[in-house]
Structures are given as C-alpha cells and as structure tokens.
C-alpha positions as CSV (number, residue, x, y, z in Angstrom):
1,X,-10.2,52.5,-112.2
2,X,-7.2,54.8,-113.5
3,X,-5.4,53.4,-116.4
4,X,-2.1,54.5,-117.0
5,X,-0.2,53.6,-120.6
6,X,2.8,51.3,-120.1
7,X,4.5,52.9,-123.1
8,X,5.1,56.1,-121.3
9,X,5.6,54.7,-117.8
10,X,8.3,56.4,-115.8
11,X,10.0,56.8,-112.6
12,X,9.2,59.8,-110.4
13,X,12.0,60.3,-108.5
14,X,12.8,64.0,-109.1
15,X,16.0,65.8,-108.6
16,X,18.5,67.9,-110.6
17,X,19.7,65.5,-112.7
18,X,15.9,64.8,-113.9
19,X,14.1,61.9,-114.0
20,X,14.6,58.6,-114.9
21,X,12.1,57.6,-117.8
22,X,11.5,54.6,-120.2
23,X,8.6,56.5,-122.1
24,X,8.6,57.9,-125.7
25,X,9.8,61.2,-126.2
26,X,8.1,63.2,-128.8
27,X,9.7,66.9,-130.7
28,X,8.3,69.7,-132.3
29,X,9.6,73.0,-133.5
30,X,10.0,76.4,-131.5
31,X,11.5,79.2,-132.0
32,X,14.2,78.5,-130.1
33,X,14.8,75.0,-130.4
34,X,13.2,71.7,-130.8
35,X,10.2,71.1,-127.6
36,X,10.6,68.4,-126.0
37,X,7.1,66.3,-124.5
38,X,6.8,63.0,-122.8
39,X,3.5,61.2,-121.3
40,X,4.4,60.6,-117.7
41,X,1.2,59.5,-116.9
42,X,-2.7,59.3,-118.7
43,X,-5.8,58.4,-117.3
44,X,-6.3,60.8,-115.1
45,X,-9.8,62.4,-115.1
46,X,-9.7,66.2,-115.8
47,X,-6.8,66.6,-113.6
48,X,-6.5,70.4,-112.3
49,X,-3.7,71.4,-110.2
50,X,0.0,70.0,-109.3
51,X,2.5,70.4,-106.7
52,X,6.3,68.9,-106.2
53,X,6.3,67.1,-102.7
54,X,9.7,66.2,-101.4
55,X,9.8,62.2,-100.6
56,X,13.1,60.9,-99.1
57,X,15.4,63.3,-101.0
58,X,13.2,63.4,-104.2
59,X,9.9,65.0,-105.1
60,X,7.1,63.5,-106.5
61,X,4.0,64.7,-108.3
62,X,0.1,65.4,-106.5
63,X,-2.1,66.1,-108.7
64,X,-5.9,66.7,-108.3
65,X,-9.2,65.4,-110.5
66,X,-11.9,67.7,-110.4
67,X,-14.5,65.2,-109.3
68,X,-13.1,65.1,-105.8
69,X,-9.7,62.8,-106.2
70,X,-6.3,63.5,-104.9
71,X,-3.6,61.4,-106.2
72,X,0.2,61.0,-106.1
73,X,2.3,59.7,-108.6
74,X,4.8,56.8,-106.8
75,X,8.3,56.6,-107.1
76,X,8.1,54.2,-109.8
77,X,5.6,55.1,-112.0
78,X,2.4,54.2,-110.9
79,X,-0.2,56.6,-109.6
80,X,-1.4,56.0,-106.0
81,X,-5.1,55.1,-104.6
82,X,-7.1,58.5,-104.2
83,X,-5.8,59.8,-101.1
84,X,-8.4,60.0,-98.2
85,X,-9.4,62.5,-96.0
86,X,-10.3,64.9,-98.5
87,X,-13.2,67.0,-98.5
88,X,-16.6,66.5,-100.3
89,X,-16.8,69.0,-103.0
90,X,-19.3,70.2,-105.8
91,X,-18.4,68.2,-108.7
92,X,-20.5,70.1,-111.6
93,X,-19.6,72.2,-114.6
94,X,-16.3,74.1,-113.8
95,X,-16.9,73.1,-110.2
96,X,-14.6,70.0,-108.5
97,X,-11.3,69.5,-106.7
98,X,-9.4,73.1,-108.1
99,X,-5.9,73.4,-106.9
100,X,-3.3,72.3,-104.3
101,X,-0.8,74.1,-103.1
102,X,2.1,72.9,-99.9
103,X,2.6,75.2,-96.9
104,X,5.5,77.6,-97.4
105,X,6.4,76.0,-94.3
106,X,5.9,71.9,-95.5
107,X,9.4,70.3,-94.2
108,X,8.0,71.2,-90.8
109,X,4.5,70.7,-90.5
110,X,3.5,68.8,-93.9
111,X,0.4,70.6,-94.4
112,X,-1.1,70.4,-98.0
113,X,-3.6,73.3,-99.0
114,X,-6.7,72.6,-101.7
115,X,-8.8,75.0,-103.1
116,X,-12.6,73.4,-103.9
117,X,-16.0,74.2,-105.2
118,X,-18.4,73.6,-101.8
119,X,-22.5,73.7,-102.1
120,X,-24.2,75.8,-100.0
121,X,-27.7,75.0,-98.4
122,X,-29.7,76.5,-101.1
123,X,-28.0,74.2,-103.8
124,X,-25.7,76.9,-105.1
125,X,-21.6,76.7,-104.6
126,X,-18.6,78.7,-104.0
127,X,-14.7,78.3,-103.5
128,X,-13.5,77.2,-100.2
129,X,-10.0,76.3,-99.2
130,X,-8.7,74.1,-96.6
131,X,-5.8,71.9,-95.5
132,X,-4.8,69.1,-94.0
133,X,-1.2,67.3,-92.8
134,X,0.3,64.9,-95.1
135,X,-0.2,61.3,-93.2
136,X,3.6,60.0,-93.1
137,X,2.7,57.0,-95.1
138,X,1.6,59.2,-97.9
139,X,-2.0,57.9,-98.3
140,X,-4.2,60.4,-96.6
141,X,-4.5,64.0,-95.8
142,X,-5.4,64.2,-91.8
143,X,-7.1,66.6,-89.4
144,X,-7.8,68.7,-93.1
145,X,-9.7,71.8,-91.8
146,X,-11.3,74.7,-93.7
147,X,-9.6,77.7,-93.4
148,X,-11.6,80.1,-96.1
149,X,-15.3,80.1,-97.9
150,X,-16.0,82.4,-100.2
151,X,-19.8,83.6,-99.5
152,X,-22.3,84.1,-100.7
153,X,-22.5,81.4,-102.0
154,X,-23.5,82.0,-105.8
155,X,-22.7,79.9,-108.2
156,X,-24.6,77.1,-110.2
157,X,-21.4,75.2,-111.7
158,X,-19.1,78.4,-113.2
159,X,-16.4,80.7,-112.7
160,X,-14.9,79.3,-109.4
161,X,-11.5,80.6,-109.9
162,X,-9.0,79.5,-108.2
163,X,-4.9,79.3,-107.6
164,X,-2.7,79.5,-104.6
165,X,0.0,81.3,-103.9
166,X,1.9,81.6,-101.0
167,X,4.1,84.6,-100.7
168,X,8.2,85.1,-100.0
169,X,6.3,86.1,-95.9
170,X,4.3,83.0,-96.0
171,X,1.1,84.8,-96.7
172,X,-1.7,83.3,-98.6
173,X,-3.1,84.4,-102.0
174,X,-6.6,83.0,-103.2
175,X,-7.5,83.8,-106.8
176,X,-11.6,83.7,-107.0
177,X,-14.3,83.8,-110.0
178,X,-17.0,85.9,-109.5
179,X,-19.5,82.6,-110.3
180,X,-21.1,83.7,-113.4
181,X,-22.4,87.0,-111.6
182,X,-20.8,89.7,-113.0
183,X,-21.6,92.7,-110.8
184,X,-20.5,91.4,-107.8
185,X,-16.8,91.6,-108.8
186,X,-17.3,95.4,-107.2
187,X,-19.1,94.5,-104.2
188,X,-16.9,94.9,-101.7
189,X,-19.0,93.3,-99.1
190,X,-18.9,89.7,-101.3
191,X,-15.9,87.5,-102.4
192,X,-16.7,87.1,-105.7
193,X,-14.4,88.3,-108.5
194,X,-11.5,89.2,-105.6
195,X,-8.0,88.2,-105.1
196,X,-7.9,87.4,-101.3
197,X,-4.9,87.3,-99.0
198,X,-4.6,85.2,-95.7
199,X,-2.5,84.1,-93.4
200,X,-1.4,80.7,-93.5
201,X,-4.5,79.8,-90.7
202,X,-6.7,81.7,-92.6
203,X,-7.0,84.9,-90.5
204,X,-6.4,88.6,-92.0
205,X,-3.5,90.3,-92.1
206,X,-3.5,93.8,-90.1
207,X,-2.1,95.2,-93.4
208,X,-4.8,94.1,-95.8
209,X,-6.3,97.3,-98.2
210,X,-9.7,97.3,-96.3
211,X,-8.9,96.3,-92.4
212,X,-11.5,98.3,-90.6
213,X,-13.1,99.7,-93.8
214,X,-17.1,99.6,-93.4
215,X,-19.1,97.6,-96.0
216,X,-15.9,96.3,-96.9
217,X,-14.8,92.4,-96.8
218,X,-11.3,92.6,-94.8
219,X,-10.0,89.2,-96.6
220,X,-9.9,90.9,-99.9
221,X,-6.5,92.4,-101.8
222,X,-8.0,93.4,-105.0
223,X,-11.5,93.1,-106.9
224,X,-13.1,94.2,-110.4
225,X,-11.7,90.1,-111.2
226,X,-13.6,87.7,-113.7
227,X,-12.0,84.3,-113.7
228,X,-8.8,84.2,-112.2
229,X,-7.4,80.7,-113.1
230,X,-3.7,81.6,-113.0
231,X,-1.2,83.1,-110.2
232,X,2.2,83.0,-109.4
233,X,5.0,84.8,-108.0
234,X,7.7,86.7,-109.9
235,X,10.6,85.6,-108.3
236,X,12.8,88.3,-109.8
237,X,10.8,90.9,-108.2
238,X,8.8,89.2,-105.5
239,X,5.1,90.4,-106.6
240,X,2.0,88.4,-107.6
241,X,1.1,88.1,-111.2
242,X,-2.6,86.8,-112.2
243,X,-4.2,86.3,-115.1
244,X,-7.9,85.8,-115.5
245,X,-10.7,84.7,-118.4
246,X,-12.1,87.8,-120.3
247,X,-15.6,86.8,-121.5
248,X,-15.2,86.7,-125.4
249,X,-12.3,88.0,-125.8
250,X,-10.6,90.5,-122.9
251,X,-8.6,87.7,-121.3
252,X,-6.2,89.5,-119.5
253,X,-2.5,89.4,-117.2
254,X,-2.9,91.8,-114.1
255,X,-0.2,92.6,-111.2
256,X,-2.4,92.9,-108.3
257,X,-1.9,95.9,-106.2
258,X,-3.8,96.3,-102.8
259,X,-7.2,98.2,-103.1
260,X,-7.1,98.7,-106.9
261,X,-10.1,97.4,-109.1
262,X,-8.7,96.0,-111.5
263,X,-12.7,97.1,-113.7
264,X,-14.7,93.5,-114.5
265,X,-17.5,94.1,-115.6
266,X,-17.6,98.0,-116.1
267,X,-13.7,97.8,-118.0
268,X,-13.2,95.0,-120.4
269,X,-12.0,94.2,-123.7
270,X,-14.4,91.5,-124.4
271,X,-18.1,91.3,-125.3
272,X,-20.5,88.4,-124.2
273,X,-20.8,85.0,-125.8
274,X,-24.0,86.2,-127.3
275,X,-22.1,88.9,-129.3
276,X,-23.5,91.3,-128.0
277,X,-21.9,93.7,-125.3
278,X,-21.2,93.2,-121.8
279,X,-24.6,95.0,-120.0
280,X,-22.5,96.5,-117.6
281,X,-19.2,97.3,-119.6
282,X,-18.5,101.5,-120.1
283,X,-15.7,100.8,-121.9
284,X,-12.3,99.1,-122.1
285,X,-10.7,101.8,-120.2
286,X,-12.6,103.6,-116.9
287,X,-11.4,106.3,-114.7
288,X,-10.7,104.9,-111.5
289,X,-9.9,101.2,-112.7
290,X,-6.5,99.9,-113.5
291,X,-5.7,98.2,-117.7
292,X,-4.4,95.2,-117.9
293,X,-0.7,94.7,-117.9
294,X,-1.3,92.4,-120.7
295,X,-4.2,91.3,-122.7
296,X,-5.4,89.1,-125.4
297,X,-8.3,90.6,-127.4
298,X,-8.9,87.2,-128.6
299,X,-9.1,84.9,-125.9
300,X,-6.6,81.6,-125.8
301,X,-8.5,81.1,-122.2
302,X,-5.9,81.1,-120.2
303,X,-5.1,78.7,-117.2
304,X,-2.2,77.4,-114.7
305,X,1.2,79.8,-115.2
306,X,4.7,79.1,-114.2
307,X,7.7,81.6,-114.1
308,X,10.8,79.9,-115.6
309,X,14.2,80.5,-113.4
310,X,15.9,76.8,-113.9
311,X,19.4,76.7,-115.0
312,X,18.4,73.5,-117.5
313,X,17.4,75.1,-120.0
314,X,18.8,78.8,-120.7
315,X,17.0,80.4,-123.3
316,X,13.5,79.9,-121.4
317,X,15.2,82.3,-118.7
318,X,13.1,85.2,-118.0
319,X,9.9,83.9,-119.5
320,X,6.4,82.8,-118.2
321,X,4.1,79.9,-119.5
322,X,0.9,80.2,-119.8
323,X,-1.6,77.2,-121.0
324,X,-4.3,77.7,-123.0
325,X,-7.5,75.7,-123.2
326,X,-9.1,76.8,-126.1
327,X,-6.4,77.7,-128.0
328,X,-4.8,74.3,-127.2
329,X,-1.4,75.6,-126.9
330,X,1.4,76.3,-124.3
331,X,2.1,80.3,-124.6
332,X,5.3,81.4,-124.1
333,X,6.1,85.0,-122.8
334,X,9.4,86.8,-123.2
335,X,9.7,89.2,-120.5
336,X,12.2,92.6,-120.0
337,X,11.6,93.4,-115.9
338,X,8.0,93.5,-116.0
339,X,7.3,94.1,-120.2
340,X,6.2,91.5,-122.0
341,X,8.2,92.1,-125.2
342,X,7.4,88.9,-127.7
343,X,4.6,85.7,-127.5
344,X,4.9,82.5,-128.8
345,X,2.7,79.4,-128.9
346,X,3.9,76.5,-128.6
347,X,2.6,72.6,-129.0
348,X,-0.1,73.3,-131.2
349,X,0.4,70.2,-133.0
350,X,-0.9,68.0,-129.5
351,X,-3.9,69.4,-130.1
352,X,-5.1,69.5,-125.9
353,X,-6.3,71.7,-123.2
354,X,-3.7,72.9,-120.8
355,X,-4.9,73.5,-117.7
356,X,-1.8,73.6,-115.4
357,X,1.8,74.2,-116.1
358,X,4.8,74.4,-113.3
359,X,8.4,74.5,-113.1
360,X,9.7,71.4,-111.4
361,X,12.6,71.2,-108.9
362,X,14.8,69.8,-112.4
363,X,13.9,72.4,-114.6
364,X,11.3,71.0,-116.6
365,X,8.0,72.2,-117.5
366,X,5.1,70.2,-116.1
367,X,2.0,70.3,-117.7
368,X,-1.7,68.8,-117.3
369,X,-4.4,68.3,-120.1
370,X,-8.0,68.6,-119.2
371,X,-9.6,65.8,-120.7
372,X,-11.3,63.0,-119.7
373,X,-8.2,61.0,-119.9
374,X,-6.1,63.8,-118.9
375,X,-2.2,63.9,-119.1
376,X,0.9,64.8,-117.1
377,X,3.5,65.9,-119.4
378,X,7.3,66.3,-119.2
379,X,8.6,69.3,-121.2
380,X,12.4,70.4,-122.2
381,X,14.2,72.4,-124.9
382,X,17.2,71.6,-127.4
383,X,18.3,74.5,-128.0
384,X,19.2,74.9,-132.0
C-alpha cells in the first residue's frame, strides 16, 4: 500500500499562479538565493519518470515506479490506484517501468508514451517503448501498444537507458544503454548504446542518418552511447541535448548530431569500476568520434534534465538541471548559447538520489528521489 505523509499533503491543481499547498516548506542556500523544497508526496517506490497532464484546466503529476506502477497524483493530494493497462516489464536491477512521456499531439488523441525494460525468451531484457490512450476517467491506459524494442535483447538487469523526447515536428527521440555490453555501442546493426528517432507510430523517418544504409539499423540517430538517462530539448535553439553515465568517471553532456559517434567505449574519460582501464578505450579523444560538449571527469551520475524558460523565477533563466544520484545533488548549469560557462550544486544538505527533474507548467522545478520511499519535490528560488 502507498503511504503518503499528511504533513506535506498538497493540492495538485497546477496553473500559473502555482499550487495550493498545506506542506512544510524547507530553505537552503544557493548562489543566487535561498532554494526552496517541499514534500508533495512520499511513498512512492523508486519512482522514475514524470509528466504534467492537463485535467480540467489544470495539470497534474504521472509518475512511474520502476517495478511496473503508473500512478497519478489527484487533485487533492492523494496519489491514485496504479493505473491499469500497463505493460508487464522486467523489474530487476536498473530494469522496471523507465520513463513516460505525453504525445506532442495529447489534447487530441490522449496518448501516453512509456519506455520499459522487457525480457526476452532467453531470460535477458531490453528497452521497449509503447503507448496507450489515457481512459477519460483517468484510471487506465487503453488499447497501449508497442511501438519500439530495442533488440537484441542483451541485458541481465543494467544500462537500459532511457528518456523521451518528442521534437518541435512531433518526432520521437529514444535515449538507450547499451546493457552492460560495451562494444555494441558501435554496432550499427544492434540498438544498444544509440539514440533512436521515430515517428510518433513508431516507423522511420525517410530522413534518418542510415535510411537505406546496409548493415545499418535505420531507427538509429547517433551511437558510440553508454547510458543515456537524460534528454531534452533546448527550447532556445530547438536541438536535442543528452547526457549519459561515463563508467568511473567520463559522465558526459552530448548534442546529438545524425550519424556521428559520439566514441563509447573506444573514446572516454573514465576507467572501469575495477580501476583498471576500459579494454576497449584508445583514448579520451579518437579520430573520427565527436568529445563531449560537457563532461565530468568525476562522475555525479547524472539522471533526468530539465531546461529552465519559466518567467517565475528569473535568475534560473538560461540554465539546465541536472540530478545527480551519487552525488546526491541537483546540478545547476549556467549556459551562454550553447557554453556551459559556471556549475553549481545544489541541495546537498537532503542528502537523496535525484533521478528526474522537470519544469512544470508554474515554473517550478519538479524533482523525484530514487529511494525506496521515493519523493516528489516542489522547488523555487528567493532571489537575495
């Protein structure tokens, strides 16, 4: 049964004024102000991924549990029933219900897309992605359909990826992992270790990198990718950002162009957990691969990103957020166009894993902690 904690109860209903809340409200110190954080919601169990969803004028929150729960959080605090018509997944190590992700297109046809970890025939598991129509009574996802499996199938609980990201022309972009098997990040006839693009039913676009290339998977955009647990788009000039786990060290921000490898495991700035080096790795720079645009040669291990464009709260204009899991902070990134000019981090002092982070529709930042009795949070600024 999900608990929730009464003393940070609130009401869900969205819109630019913010929400209405009766929880606590905690501070602590930034750079530019004091952070504000409030517990919207606890109990849930290693939730991954979040997405606004416009109710009756408002939005509310899904939010997915990696074991295999979808779940939204009600107009007046409470957190619904898992929602049903949801797909079985592969509910081991890294491996569960990922991310979810509306259609560019969801005041029309209501669809919802989530990305899972499916098991293959011979035990091992890769990322799939489907999606089904929000039921009108918003308890079920119907008629969900697969639309994209990444095969082979390799993995045995690691390095599924995966985010969504749907384009300004309503095409589809699939982060993957390569599942724990390194090489296959340049194998262009496999799907590990690739940032795919799709349609919005799942079929290729005619302008993909490797349309009629032989030995050559048409889905894919890029490749030479580790573990790409963050994507979104930069709304100031329209591309896709990633960012993706380096091994020990090497964790790394990339601006995926189509047909570049972007080097895993031949290019990295990380060595294996072992200490030792990466078999495979030639260097941290290679001929024919492109750098990073930004990388940490020790790794916060990086997850969830948001781009912050909101009005509320000015002085987190031009950056990106970034949450960290091992680090247990929320990074902050000051951009100039594309540089990335200064870093802070930020909420060390909560000591959690942050695994998602979004901008909601009032300007907030959104943020979920992977823990068995994971958190949404509610963040703002006072600016000094």
């Amino acid at each position: 049964m999900l608990r929730q904690s009464l003393a940070f109860v609130c009401c869900f209903g969205l819109s630019s004024a913010g929400l209405a809340s009766t929880g606590e409200v905690r501070y602590y110190a930034s750079e530019q102000g004091r952070i504000s954080v409030e517990e919207l919601s606890v109990g849930l169990e290693h939730p991954w991924g979040l997405a606004f969803v416009p109710v009756d004028g408002e939005s509310r929150l899904l939010v997915t549990e990696r074991p295999g729960r979808l779940r939204l959080l009600q107009g007046d605090g409470g957190v619904s029933e898992p929602l049903r018509g949801l797909p079985e997944v592969f509910a081991r190590g890294q491996g569960g219900l990922l991310d979810v992700q509306l259609s560019a297109t969801f005041a029309q046809d209501r669809l919802v897309y989530l990305s899972y970890s499916e098991q293959g025939r011979d035990g091992k598991a890769g990322t799939t992605v489907g999606r089904g129509r929000l039921s009108d009574d918003l308890r079920a996802l119907e008629d969900f359909q697969v639309i994209f499996r990444q095969t082979p199938k390799l993995s045995t609980g690691l390095h599924f990826g995966s985010r969504l990201v749907f384009d300004a022309d309503g095409l589809l972009f699939i982060a993957l992992g390569e599942n724990n098997e390194r090489a296959t990040a340049q194998d262009l006839d496999k799907l590990q270790g690739k940032l795919v693009r799709l349609q919005a039913d799942g079929k290729v676009p005619a302008d993909n990198p490797f349309v009629g290339k032989d030995g050559a998977r048409e889905e894919i955009w890029s490749y030479g990718h580790r573990n790409q647990q963050g994507a979104a788009i930069n709304p100031w000039s329209g591309a896709l950002w990633t960012h993706e786990h380096g091994p020990r060290g090497g964790d790394e921000i990339n601006i995926p162009q189509p047909g570049r490898n972007y080097g895993w495991p031949k290019a990295t700035h990380g060595i294996n957990y072992s200490f030792l080096p990466i078999p495979e790795a030639e260097g941290k720079a290679l001929e024919g691969t492109e750098p990073p645009h930004y990388v940490w040669e020790k790794s916060p291990a990086i997850s969830g990103m948001a781009f912050y464009q909101a009005s509320r709260f000015e002085p987190w204009q031009h950056n990106l957020f970034i949450g960290a899991l091992a680090d247990r902070s929320l990074i902050r990134l000051q951009l100039d166009g594309d540089r990335i000019v200064h870093e802070e981090r930020l909420l060390k002092e909560l000591k959690v894993r942050i695994r998602d982070v979004r901008q909601g529709p009032d300007g907030y930042l959104y943020l979920l902690t992977d823990e068995a009795q994971g958190k949404v949070l509610r963040v703002g600024l006072e600016a000094d």
